[in-house]
N, C-alpha and C positions, 0 to 999 in steps of 0.2 A: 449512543450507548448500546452494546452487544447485549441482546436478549437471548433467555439463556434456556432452551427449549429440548425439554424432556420429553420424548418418544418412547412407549412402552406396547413392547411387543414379549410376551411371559414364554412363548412356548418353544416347537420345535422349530429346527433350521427351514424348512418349509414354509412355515406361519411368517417366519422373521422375513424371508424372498420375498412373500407376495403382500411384504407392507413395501416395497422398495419404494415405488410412488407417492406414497406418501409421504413416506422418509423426504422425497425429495422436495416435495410441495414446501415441507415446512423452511427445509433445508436454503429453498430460492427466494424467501422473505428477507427482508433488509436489514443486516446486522442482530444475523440468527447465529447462534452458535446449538446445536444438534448435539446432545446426547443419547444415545439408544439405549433403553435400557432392555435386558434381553435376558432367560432363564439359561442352565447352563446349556442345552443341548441346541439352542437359536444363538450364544454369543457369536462363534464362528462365521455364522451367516452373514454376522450384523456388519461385522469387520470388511465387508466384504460390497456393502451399498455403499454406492454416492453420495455424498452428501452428509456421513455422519463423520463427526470431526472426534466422539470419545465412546466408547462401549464399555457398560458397565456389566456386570451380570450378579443374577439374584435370584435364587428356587423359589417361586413360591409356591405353598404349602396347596392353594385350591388350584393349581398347572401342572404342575411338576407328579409324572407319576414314575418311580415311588416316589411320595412327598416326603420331603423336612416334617419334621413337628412344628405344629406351629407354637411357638414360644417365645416369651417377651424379647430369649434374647436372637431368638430369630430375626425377629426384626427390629432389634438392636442394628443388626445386620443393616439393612435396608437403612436405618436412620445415619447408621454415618455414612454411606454409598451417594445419599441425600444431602447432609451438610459438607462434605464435599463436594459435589455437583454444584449446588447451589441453585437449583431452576427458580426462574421466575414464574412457568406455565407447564402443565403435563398434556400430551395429546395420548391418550389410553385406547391401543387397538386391539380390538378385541372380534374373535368367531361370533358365527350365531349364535353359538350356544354356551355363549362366556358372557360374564358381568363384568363393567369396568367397576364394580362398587369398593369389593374387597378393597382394591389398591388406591382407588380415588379417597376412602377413610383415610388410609394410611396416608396418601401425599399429602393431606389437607392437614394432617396430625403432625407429621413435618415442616408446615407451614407455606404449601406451593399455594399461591393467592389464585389460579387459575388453572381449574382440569378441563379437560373436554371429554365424551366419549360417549357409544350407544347400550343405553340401559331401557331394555322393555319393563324393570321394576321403576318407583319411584325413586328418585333419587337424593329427594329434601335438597339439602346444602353441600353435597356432596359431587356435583357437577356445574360447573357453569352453565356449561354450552350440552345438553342432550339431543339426543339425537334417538326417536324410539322407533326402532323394529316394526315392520310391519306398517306405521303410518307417515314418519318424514326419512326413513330409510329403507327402500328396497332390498330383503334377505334373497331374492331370489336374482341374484349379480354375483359375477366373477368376487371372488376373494380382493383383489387387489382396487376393485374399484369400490368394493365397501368402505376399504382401508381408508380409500383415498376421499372418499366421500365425509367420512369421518374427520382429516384434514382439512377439509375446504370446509365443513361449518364449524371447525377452529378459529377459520379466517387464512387458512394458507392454500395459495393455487400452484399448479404447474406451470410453467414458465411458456409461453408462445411456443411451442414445434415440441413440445415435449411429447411424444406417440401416447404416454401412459404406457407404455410395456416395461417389463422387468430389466432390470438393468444390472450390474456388477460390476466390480472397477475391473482394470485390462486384466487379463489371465496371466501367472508366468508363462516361459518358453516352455512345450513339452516334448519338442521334439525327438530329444533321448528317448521318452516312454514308448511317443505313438511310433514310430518310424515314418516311413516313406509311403505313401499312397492313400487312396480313399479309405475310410472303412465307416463301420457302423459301435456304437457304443450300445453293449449291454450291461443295462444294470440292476442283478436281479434281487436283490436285498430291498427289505423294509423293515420299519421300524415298528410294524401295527402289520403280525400277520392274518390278519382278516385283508391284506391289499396285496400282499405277495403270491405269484404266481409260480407253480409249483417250481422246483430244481430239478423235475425232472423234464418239464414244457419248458424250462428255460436251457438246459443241455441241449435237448431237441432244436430252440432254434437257433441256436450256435451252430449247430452242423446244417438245418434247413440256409440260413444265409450266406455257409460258406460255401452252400454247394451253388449257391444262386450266384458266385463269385465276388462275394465282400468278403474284406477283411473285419472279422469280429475282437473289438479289445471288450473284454470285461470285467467291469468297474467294481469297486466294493471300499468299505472302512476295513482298516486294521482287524476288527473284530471279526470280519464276515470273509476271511482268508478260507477258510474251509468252502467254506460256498463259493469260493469263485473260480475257485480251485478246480472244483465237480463241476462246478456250470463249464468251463472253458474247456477241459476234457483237451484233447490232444490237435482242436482245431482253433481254440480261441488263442487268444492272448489275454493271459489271468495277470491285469491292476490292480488285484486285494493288495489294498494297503497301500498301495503307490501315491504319497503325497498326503496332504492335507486339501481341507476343501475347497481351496483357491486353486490347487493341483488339479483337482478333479472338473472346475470350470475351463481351465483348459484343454483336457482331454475330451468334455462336453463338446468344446465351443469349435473342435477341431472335426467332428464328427460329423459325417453328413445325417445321420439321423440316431436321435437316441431309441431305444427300447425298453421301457420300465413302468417301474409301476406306480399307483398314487404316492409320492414318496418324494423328499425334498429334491433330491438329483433331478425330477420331474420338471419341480421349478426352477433350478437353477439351469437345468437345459433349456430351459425358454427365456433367463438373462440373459445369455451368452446368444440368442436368437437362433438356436440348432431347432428343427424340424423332431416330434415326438410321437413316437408311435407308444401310446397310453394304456398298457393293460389295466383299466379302470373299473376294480371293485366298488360299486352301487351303495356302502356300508353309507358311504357319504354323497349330496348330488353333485354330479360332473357341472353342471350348472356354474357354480360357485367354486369348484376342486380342479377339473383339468388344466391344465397348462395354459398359461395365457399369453396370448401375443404372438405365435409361433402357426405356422403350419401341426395339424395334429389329425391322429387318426385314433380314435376312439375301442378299443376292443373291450368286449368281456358284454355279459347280460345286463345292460339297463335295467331291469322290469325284474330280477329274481328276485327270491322271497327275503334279500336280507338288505332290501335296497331300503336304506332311510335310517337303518337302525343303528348306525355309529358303531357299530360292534368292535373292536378290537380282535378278538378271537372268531372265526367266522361261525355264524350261529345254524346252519345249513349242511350236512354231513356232506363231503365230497366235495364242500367248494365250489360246486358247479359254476358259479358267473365267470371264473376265471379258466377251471378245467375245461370251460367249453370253448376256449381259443389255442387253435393248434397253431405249431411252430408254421403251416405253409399260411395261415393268416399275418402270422405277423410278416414274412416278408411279402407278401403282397400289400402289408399295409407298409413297408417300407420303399415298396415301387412305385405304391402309388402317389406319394408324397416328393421322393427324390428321384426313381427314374431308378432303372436299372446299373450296373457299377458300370462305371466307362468300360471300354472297350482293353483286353489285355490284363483285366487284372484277374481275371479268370472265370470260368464257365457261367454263364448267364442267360441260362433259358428260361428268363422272364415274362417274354410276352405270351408264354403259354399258360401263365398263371390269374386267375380270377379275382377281379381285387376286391377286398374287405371291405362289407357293409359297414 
């Protein structure tokens, strides 16, 4: 009899990546059928792992910022997304600094006989299977092996030869976009600028890497056409807007290294197994946030004064942890990862360059 297994990941496209493991853990148990359920701005992502057979999506009011109200018939909402689904069990993945409680009330009020998920509060009757913070769950672990951690005392493993890294189903063809030869992908947008590194250090290493001889494409959503527009300037090749997100794991997965910043495209250059040079604001720890499973080069101040503090907006005038990485660090953190661009594709006087701490 097919068991009917609810996955709940609330947030951004990012969050939704680095449950992919997870995803799959439950996904490889024996006559499991996988629904994800996912906020609007992680549905995309969800569509987009192994192993989820349906994607539902659903704001919730303590995730979603700006929130919904929260309102009976709010989650009205949620109740038929639920009687339709029909789960027999929820596996609820949640950050550090997220409670599976809110929604585990709700699932248990729709009638799911079995939640799983990590709560440093009490949890009464509200979880089966807990998992708390700090004593049977290490916070101080990549994002995805929390994730996964949180699946296995569910009761679901990854399957013999699984690496645990991030995964994605095959890319389309993007041939048309990228053209012909190597190049490097910039992508300088975020969703949380306290993680974005300026448009004018991202201009800069548009031209720092063309002159190093790569080809630069640079990446963006629909919305961020103006900014890719400035970043690319008259040396890149400006993707604002080209495709949807399964578009964009192709131009990722095509790239000999990505360039970007804490920011879903981060992880999704690490499913696609592309090499990432991390301009990584400290807002949050890299511990748990940078890119996993990939070749990575780390940029930006570990130790400034806005490290830990979650900020959204950066709390530090001038930005410094990210202003203090110059366009010739990030290509030397792309040489030192992938090697200079082959021979012919144009000027590449690399080995004269000092590579990034």
């Amino acid at each position: 009899m097919t068991r009917r297994v609810l996955v709940a990941r609330l947030d951004s496209a990012g969050d939704v990546l680095v449950s992919g493991p997870a995803v799959r853990a439950v996904a490889a148990a024996d006559d499991v059928e996988v629904t994800l359920l996912c906020g609007p701005q992680g549905a995309p992502a969800g569509r987009l792992l192994p192993g989820v057979d349906r994607v539902v999506t659903w704001a919730a009011p303590w995730i979603v910022d700006p929130a919904p109200a929260a309102t009976r018939e709010h989650v009205a909402d949620l109740d038929a997304l639920l009687d339709e689904v029909r789960p027999d069990e929820a596996v609820v993945l949640t950050s550090f600094h997220q409670s599976p409680l809110p929604l585990a009330l709700l699932l248990r009020l729709a009638g799911v006989d079995r939640v799983s998920g990590a709560s440093v509060d009490y949890a009464g009757s509200l979880l089966d299977v807990r998992l708390k913070p700090g004593e049977t769950l290490d916070e101080d672990q990549p994002e995805p092996l929390r994730a996964l951690a949180i699946a296995e005392a569910a009761g679901f493993a990854l399957p013999a030869g699984d690496d645990r890294g991030l995964a994605v189903v095959a890319p389309p063809a993007v041939d048309d976009l990228v053209g012909d030869g190597p190049y490097v992908a910039l992508h300088p947008g975020a969703a949380v600028p306290a993680r974005a590194w300026s448009v004018e250090r991202n201009a800069e290493a548009v031209e720092a890497l063309s002159d190093a001889g790569w080809r630069v494409l640079v990446t963006g959503s629909p919305a961020e056409r103006d900014l890719t527009r400035e970043v690319a300037g008259t040396r890149g090749v400006d993707l604002g807007g080209a495709g949807d997100l399964a578009t964009l794991s192709g131009v990722l997965g095509g790239a000999s290294a990505v360039v970007t910043g804490n920011t879903g495209p981060a992880h999704l250059a690490a499913a696609v197994r592309t090499p990432v040079v991390s301009l990584f604001s400290p807002v949050v720890p890299a511990v748990r946030w940078a890119p996993w499973g990939v070749p990575v080069r780390l940029l930006g101040d570990q130790d400034a004064a806005c490290r830990g503090t979650r900020a959204r907006v950066c709390p530090v005038a001038g930005h410094p942890c990210l202003t203090s990485v110059t366009a010739a660090d990030v290509v030397a953190a792309v040489t030192d990862l992938v090697g200079p661009p082959p021979r012919g594709a144009g000027p590449a006087p690399l080995d004269t360059l000092e590579v990034a701490p």
